[in-house]
ROZA-658479 format. One line per field, with one value per residue: residue number from 1; residue in one letter; x, z, y of N, C-alpha, C, O, CB in turn. Coordinates in Angstrom, 1 decimal, decimal comma, always signed. Glycine has a CB too. Example, Ala and Ser with C-alpha at 12.3 -4.5 7.8 and 13.67 -1.06 7.14 Angstrom:
k <- c(1  2)
r <- c(A  S)
n_u <- c(+13,2  +12,8)
n_w <- c(+7,8  +7,1)
n_v <- c(-5,7  -2,2)
ca_u <- c(+12,3  +13,7)
ca_w <- c(+7,8  +7,1)
ca_v <- c(-4,5  -1,1)
c_u <- c(+13,2  +12,9)
c_w <- c(+7,8  +7,9)
c_v <- c(-3,3  +0,0)
o_u <- c(+14,2  +13,4)
o_w <- c(+8,5  +8,0)
o_v <- c(-3,3  +1,1)
cb_u <- c(+11,3  +14,1)
cb_w <- c(+9,0  +5,7)
cb_v <- c(-4,5  -0,6)
end
This chain:
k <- c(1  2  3  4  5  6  7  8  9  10  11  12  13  14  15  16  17  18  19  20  21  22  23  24  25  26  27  28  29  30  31  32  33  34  35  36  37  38  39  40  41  42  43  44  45  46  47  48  49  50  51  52  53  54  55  56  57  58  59  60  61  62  63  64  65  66  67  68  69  70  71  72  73  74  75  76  77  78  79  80  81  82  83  84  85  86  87  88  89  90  91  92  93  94  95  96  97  98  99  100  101  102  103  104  105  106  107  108  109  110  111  112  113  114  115  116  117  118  119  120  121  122  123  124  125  126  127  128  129  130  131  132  133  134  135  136  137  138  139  140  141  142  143  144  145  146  147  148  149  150  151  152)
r <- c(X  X  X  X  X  X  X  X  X  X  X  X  X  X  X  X  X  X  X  X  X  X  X  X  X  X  X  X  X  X  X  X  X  X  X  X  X  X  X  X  X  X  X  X  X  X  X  X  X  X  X  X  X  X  X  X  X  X  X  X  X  X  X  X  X  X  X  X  X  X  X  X  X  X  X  X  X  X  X  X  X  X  X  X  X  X  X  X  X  X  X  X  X  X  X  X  X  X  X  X  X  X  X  X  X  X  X  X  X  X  X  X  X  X  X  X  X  X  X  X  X  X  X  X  X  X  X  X  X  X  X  X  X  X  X  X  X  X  X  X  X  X  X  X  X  X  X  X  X  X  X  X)
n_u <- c(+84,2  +84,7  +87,3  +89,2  +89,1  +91,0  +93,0  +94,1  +94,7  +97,1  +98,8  +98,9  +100,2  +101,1  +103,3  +104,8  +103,2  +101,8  +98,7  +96,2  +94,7  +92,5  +90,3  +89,0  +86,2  +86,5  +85,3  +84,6  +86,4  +86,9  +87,0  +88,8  +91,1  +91,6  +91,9  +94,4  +96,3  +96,3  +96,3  +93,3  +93,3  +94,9  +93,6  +92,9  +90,4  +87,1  +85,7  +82,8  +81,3  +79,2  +79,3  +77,6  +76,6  +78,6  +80,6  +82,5  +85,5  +86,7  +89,8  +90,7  +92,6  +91,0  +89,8  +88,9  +86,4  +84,7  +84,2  +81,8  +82,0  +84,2  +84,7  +82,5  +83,8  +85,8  +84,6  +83,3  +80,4  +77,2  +78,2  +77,0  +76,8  +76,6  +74,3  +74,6  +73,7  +74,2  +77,2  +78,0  +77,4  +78,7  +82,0  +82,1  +82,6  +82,3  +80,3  +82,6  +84,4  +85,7  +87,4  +90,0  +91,2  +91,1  +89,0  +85,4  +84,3  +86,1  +87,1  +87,3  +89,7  +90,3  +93,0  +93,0  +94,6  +95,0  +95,9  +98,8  +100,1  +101,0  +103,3  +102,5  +99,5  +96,0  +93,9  +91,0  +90,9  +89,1  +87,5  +85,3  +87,4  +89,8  +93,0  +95,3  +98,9  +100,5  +102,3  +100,8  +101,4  +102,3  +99,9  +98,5  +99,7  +99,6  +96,9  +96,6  +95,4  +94,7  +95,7  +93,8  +92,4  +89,9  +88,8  +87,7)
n_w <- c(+86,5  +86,2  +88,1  +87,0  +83,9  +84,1  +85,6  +83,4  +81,8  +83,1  +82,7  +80,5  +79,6  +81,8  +83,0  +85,8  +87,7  +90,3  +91,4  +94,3  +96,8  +99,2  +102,3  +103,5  +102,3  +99,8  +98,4  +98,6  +98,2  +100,4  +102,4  +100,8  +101,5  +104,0  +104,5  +102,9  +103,9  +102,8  +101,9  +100,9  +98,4  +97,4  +96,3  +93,4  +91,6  +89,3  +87,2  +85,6  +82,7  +80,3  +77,6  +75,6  +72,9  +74,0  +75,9  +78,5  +80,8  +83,2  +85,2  +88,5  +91,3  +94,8  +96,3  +94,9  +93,3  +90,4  +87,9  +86,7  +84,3  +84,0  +82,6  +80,9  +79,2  +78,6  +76,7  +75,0  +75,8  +77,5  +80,5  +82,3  +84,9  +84,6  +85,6  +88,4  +86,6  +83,9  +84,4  +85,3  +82,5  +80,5  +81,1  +82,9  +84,8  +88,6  +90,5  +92,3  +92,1  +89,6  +87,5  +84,7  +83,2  +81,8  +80,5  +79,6  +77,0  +74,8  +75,9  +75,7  +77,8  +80,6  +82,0  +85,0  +85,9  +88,8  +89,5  +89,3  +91,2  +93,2  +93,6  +93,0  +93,0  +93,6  +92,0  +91,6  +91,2  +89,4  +91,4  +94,2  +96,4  +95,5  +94,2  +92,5  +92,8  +91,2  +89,3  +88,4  +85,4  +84,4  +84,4  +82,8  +80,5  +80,1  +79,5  +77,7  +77,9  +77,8  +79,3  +81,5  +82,4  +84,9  +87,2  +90,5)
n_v <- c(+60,2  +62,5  +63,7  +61,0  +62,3  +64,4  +63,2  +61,8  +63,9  +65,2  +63,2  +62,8  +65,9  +66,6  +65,2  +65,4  +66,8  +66,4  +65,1  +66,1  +64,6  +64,7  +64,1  +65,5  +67,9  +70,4  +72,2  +74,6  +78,2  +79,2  +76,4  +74,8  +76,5  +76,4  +73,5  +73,3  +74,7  +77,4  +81,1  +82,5  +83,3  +82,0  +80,0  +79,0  +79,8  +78,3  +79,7  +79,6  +80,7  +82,3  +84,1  +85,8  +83,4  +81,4  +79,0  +79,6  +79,8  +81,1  +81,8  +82,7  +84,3  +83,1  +84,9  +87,0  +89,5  +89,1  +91,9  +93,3  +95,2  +95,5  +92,8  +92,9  +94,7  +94,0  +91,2  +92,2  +92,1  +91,0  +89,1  +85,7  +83,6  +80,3  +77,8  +75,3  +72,8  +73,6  +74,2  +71,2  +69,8  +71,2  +71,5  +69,2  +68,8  +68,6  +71,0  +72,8  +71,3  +72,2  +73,0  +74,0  +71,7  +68,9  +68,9  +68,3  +68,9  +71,4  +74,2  +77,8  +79,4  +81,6  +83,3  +85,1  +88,2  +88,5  +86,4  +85,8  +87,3  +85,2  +82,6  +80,1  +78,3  +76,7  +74,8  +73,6  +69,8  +68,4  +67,3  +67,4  +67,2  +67,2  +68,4  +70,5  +71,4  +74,4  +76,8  +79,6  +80,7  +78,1  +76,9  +78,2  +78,1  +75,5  +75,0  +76,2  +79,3  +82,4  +85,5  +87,9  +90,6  +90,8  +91,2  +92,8)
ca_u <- c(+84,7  +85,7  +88,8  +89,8  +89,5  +91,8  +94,1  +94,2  +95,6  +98,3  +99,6  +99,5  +100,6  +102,4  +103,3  +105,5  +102,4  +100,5  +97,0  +96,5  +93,3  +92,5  +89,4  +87,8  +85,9  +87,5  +84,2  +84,7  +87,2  +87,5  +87,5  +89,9  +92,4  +92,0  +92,6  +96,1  +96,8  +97,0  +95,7  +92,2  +94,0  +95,8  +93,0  +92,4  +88,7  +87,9  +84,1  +82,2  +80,1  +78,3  +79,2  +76,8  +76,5  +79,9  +81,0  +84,1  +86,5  +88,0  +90,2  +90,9  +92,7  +90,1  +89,3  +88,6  +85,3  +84,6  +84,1  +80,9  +82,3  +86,0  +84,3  +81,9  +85,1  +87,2  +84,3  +81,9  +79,0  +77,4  +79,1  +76,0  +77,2  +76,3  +73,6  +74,6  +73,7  +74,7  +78,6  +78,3  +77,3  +79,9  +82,7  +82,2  +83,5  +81,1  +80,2  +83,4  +86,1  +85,8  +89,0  +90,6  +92,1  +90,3  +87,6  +83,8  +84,8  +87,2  +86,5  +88,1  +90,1  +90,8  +93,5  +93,0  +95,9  +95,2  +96,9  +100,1  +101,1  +101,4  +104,3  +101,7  +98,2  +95,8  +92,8  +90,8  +91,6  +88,0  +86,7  +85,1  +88,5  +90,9  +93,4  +96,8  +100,0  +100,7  +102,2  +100,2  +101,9  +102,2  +98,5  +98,0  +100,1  +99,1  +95,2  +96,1  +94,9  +94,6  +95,5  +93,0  +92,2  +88,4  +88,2  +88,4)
ca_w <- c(+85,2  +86,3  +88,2  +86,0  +82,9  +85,2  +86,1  +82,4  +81,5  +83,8  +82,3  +79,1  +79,4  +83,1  +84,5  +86,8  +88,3  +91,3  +92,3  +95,5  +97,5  +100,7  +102,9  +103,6  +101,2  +99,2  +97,3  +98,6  +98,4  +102,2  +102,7  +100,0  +101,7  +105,6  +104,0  +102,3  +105,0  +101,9  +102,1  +100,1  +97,3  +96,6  +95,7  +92,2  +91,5  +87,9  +87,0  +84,3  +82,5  +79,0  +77,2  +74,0  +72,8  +74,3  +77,5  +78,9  +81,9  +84,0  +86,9  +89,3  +92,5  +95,6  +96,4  +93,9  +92,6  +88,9  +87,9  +84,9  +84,0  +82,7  +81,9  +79,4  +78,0  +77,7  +75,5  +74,1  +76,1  +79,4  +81,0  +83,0  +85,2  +84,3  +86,2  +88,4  +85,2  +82,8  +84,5  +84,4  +81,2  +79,7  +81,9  +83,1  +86,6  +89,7  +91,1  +93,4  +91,3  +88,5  +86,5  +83,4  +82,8  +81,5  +80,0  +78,7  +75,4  +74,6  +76,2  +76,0  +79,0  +80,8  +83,4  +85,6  +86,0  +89,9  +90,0  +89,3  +92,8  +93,6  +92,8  +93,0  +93,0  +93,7  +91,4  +91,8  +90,0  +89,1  +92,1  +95,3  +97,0  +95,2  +93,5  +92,2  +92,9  +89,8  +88,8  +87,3  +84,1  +83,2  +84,4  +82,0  +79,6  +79,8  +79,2  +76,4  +78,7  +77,7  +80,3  +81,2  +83,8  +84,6  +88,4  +91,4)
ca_v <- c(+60,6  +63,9  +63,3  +60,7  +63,2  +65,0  +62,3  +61,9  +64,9  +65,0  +62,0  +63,1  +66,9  +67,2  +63,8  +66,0  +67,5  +65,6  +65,1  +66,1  +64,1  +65,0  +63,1  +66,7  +68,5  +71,4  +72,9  +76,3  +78,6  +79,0  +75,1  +74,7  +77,3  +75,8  +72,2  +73,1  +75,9  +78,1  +82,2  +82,0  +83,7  +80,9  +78,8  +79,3  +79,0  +78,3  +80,5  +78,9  +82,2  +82,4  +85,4  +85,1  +82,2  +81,0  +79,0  +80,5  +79,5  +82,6  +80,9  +84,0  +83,8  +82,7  +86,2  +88,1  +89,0  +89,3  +93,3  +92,9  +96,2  +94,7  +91,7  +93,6  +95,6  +92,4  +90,4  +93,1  +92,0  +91,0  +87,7  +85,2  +82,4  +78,8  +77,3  +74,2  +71,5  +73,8  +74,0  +69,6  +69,5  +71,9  +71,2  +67,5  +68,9  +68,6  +72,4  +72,6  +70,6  +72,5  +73,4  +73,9  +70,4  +67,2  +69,5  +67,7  +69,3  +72,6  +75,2  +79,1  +79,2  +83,0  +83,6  +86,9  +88,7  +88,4  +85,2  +86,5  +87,2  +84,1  +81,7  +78,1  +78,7  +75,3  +75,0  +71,8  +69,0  +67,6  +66,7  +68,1  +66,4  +66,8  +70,0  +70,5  +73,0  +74,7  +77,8  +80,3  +80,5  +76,7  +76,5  +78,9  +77,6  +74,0  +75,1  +77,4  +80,4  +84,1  +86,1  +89,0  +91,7  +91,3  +91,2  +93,8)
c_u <- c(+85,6  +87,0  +89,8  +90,4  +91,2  +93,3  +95,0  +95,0  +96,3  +99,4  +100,3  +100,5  +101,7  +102,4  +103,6  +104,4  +101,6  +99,4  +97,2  +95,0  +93,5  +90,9  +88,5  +87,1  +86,6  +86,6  +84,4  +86,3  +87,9  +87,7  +88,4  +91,3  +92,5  +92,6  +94,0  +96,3  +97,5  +96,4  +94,1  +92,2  +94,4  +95,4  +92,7  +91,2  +88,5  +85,6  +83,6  +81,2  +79,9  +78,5  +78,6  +76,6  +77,5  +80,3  +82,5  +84,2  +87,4  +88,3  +90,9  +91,4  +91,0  +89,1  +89,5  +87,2  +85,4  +83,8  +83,1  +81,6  +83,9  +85,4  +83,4  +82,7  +85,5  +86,1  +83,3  +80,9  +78,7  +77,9  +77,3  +77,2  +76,3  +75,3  +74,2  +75,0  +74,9  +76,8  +79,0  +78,6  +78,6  +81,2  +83,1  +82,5  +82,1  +81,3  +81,0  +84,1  +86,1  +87,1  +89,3  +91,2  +90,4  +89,0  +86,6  +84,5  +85,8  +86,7  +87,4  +88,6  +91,0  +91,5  +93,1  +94,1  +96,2  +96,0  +98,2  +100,5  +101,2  +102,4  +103,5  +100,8  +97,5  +94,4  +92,3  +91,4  +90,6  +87,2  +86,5  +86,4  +89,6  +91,6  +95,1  +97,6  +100,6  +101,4  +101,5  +100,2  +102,3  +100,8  +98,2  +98,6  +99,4  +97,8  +95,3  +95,4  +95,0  +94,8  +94,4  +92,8  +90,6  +88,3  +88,5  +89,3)
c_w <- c(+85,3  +86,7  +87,2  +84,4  +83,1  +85,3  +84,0  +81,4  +81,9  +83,1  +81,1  +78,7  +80,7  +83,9  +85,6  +88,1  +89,2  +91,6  +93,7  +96,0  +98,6  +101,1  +103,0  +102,0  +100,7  +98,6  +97,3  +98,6  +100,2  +102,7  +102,2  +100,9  +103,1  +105,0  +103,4  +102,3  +104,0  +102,4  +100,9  +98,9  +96,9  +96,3  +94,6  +92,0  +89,7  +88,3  +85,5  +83,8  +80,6  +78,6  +75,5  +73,8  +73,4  +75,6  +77,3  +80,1  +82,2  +85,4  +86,8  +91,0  +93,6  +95,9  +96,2  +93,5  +91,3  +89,1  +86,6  +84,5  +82,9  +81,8  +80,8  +78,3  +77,3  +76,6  +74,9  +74,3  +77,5  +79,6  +81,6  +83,8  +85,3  +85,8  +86,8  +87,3  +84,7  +83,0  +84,5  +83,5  +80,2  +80,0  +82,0  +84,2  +86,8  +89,8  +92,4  +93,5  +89,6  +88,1  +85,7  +82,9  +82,6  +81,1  +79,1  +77,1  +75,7  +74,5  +76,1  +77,5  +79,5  +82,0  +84,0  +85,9  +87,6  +90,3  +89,9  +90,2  +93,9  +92,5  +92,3  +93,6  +93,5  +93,1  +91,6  +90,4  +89,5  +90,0  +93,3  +96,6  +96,7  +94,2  +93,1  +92,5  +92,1  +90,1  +88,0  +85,6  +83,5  +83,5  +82,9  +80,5  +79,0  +79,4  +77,9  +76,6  +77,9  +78,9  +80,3  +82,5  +83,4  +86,3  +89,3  +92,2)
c_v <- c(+61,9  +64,0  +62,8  +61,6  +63,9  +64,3  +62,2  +62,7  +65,4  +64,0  +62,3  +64,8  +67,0  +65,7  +64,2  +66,4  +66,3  +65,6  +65,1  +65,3  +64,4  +64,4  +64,5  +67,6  +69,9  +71,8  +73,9  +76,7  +77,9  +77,5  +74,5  +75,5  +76,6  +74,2  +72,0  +74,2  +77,0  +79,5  +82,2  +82,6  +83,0  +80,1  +79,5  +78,8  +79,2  +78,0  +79,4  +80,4  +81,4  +83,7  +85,0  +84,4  +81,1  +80,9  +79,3  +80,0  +80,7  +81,6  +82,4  +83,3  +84,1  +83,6  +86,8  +87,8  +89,8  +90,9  +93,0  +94,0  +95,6  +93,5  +92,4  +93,7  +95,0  +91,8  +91,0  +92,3  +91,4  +89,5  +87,2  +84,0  +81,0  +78,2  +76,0  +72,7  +72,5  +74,1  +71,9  +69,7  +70,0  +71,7  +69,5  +67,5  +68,5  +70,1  +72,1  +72,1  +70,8  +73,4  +73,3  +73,1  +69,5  +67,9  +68,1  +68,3  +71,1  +73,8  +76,4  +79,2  +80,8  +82,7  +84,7  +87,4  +88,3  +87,4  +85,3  +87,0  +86,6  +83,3  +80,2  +78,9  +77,2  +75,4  +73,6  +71,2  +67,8  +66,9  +67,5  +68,1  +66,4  +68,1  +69,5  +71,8  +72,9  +76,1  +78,7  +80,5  +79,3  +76,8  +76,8  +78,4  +76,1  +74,2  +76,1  +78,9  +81,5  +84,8  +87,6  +89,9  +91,8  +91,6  +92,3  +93,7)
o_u <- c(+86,6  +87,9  +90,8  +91,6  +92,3  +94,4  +96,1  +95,6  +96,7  +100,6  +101,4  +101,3  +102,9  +101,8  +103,0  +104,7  +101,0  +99,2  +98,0  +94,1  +94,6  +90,1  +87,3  +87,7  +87,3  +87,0  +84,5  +87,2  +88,6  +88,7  +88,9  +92,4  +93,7  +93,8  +94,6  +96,5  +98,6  +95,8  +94,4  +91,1  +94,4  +96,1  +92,2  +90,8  +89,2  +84,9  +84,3  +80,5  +80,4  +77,9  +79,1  +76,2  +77,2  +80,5  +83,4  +83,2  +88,4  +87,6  +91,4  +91,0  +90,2  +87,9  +90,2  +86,7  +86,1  +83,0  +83,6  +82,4  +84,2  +85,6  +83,9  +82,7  +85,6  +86,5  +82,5  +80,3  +79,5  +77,8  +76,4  +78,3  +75,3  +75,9  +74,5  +76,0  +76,1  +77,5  +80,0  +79,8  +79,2  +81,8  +84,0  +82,6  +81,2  +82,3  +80,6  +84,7  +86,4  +87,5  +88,9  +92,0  +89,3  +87,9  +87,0  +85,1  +85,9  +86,1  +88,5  +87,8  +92,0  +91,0  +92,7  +94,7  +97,3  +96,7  +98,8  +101,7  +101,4  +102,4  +103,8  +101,0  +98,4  +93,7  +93,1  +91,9  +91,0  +86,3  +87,4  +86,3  +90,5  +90,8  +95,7  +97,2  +101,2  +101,1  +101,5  +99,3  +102,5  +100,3  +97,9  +97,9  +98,9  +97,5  +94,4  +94,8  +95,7  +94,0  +94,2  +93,3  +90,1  +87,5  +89,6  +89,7)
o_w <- c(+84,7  +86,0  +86,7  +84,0  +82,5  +85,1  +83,7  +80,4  +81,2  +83,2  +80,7  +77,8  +80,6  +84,9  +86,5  +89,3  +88,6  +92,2  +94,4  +95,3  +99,1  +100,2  +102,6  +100,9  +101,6  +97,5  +96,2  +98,9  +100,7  +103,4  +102,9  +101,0  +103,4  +105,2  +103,3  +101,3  +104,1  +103,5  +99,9  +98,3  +95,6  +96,0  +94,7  +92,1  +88,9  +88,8  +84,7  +84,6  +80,0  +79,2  +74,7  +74,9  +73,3  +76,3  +76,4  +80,7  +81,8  +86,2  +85,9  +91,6  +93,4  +96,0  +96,8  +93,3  +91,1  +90,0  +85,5  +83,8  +81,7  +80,6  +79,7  +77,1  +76,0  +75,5  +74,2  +73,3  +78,4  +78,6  +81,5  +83,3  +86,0  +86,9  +85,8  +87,2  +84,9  +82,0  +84,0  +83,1  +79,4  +78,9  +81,5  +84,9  +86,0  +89,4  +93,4  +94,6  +88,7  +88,5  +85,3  +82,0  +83,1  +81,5  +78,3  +76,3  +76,8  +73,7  +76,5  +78,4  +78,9  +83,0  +83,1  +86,4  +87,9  +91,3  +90,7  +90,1  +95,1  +91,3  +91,4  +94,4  +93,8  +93,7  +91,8  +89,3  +89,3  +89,6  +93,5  +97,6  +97,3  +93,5  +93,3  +92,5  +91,8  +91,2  +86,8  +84,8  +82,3  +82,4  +82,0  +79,4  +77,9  +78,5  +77,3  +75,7  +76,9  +79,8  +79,3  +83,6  +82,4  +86,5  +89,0  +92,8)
o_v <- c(+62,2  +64,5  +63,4  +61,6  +63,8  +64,8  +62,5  +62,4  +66,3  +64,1  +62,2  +64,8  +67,4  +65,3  +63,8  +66,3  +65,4  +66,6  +64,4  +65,6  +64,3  +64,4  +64,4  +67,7  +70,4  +71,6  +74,4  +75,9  +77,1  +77,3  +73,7  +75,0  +76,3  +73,9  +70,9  +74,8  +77,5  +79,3  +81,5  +82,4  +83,1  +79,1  +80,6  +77,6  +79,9  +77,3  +78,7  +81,0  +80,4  +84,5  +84,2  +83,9  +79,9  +81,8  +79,1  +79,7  +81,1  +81,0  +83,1  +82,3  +84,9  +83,3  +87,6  +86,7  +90,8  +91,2  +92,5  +93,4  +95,4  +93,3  +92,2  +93,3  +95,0  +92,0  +90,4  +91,8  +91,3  +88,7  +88,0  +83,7  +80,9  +78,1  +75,3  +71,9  +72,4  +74,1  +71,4  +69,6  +69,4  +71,8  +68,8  +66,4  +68,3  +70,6  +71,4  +71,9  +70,1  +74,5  +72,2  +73,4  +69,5  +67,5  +67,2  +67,6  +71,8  +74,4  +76,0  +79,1  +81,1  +82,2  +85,5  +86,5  +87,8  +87,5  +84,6  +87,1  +86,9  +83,3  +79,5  +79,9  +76,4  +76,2  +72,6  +71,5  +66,6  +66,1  +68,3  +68,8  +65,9  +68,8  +68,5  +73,0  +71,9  +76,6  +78,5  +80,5  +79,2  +77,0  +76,0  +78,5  +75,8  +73,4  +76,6  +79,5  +81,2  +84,5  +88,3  +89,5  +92,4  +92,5  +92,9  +94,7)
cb_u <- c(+83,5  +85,3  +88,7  +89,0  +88,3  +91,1  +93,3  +93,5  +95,3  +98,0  +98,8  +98,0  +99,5  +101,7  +104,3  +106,2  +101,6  +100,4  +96,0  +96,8  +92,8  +92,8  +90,0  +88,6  +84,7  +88,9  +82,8  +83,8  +86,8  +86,3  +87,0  +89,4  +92,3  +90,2  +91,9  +96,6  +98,2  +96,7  +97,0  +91,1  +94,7  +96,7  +91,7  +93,2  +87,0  +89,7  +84,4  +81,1  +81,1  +76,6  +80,8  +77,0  +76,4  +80,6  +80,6  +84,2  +87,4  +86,7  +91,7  +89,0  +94,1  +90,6  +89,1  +89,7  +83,9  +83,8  +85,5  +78,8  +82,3  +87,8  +83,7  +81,5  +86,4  +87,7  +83,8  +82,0  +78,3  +75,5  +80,9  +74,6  +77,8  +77,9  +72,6  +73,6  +71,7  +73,7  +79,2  +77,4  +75,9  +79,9  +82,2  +83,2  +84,4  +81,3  +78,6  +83,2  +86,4  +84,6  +90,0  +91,1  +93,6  +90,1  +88,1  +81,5  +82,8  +88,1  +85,8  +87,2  +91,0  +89,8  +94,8  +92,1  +96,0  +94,4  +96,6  +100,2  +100,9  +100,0  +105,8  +102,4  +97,7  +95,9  +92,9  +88,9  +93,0  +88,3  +87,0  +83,8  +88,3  +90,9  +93,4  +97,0  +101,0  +99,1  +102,8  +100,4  +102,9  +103,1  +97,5  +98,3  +101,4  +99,0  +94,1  +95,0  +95,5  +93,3  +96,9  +91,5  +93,3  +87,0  +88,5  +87,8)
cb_w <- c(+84,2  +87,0  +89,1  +85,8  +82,8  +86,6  +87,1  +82,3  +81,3  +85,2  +82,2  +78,1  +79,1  +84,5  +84,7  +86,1  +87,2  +92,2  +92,0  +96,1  +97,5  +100,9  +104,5  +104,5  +101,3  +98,4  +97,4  +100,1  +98,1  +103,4  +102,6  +98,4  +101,5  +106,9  +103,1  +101,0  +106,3  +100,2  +101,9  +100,7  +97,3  +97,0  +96,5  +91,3  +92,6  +87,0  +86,5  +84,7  +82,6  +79,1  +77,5  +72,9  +71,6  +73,9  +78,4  +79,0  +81,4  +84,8  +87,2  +89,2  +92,9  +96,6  +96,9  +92,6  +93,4  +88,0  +87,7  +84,5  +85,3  +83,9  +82,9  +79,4  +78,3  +79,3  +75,8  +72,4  +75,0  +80,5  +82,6  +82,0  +86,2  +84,1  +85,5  +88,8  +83,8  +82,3  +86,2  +84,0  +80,9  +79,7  +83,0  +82,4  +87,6  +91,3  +91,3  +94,1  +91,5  +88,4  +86,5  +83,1  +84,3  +83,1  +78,7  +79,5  +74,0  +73,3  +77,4  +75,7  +78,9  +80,8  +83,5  +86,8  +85,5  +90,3  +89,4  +88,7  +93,6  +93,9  +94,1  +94,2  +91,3  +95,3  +89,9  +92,0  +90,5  +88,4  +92,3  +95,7  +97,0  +94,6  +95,0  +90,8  +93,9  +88,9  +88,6  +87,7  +84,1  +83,6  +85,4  +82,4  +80,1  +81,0  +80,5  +75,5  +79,9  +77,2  +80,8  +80,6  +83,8  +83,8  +89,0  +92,1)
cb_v <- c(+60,9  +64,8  +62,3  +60,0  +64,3  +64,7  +60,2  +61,8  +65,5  +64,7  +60,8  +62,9  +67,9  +68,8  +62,6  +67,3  +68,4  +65,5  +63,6  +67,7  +62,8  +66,9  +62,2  +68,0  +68,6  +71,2  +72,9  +77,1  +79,9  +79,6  +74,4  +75,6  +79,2  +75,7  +71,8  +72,5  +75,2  +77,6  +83,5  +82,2  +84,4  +80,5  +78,0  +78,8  +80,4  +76,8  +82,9  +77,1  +84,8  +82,2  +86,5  +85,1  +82,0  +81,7  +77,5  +82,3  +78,3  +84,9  +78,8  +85,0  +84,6  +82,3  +86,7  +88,1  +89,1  +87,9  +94,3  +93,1  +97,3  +93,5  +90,7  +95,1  +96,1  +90,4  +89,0  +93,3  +91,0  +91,4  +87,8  +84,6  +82,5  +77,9  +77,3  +74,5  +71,3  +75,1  +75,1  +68,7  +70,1  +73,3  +71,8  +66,5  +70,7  +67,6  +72,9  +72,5  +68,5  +73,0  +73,0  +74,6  +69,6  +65,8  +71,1  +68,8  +69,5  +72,6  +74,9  +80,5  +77,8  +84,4  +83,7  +87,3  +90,4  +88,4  +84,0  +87,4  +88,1  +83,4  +81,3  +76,3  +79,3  +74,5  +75,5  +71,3  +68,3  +66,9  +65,4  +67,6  +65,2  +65,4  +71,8  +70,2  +73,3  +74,7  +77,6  +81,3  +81,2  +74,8  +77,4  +80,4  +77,6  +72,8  +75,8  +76,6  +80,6  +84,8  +86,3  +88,5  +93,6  +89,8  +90,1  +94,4)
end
C-alpha cells in the first residue's frame, strides 16, 4: 500500500519525478547513502514525533540530529517520537520508507533548514527499497512543508 500511495502521488502531483527501486535495502541512513553513492546528508530522513496531541513530519538531512531545545521553541512543548506501530498507523509508511508523500491521512509536514545545502536530497519513497531525487524546495513545496530550524 505504501509504495503505491507513493507511486500515486507522483502521478498525480510530479509525474516528472521517478521512483527509484533498488534490490538492497535503504532503511537506514547509512544504507540509504552507500546504495546511491550519496554523502549521508543527502538522504533525507523523514522523523515522525507527537508534539501534544499532534503527529508531525520533520524530514532533516541524514545527519543531523534533532535539538529538543529548538524543537520546544519551534512548537511550545516537548516533541516524543512515534513508536514503531504508531509511525504505520499515522503514516502508512513501513519504519525505513517513511516520507512525506502518499501520507495514511494529512499530516503537518516540517522541513529543517539543513537540507538546504543540498541541490537533490533522496527521501524514501514508501518503502524499505525504494526513494526519490528531489530538490529540497519542490519537496517542500509539493508536501506543503514549513520550513524550520530544529536540528544541530
Amino acid at each position: 500500500m505504501s509504495l503505491q500511495s507513493v507511486r500515486q502521488f507522483f502521478a498525480e502531483h510530479a509525474p516528472e519525478i521517478e521512483i527509484i527501486e533498488l534490490n538492497q535495502s535503504t532503511a537506514t541512513v547509512a544504507l540509504a547513502a552507500a546504495a546511491h553513492h550519496v554523502a549521508p546528508g543527502q538522504i533525507a530522513k523523514t522523523l515522525s514525533l507527537k508534539v501534544k496531541d499532534q503527529v508531525i513530519l520533520v524530514v532533516a538531512k541524514g545527519d543531523a540530529r534533532l535539538d529538543n531545545k529548538k524543537l520546544k521553541t519551534t512548537f511550545g512543548a516537548k516533541a516524543r517520537m512515534l513508536s514503531s506501530d504508531e509511525v504505520v498507523t499515522s503514516t502508512g509508511h513501513p519504519v525505513g520508507g517513511v516520507c512525506p508523500f502518499g501520507l495514511e491521512t494529512p499530516l503537518a509536514v516540517y522541513c529543517d533548514v539543513s537540507l538546504r545545502q543540498y541541490q537533490e536530497v533522496l527521501p524514501a519513497a514508501g518503502g524499505i527499497h525504494s526513494a526519490v531525487r528531489i530538490s529540497p524546495e519542490r519537496m517542500a513545496e509539493l508536501t506543503h512543508a514549513t520550513w524550520i530550524d530544529v536540528c544541530l
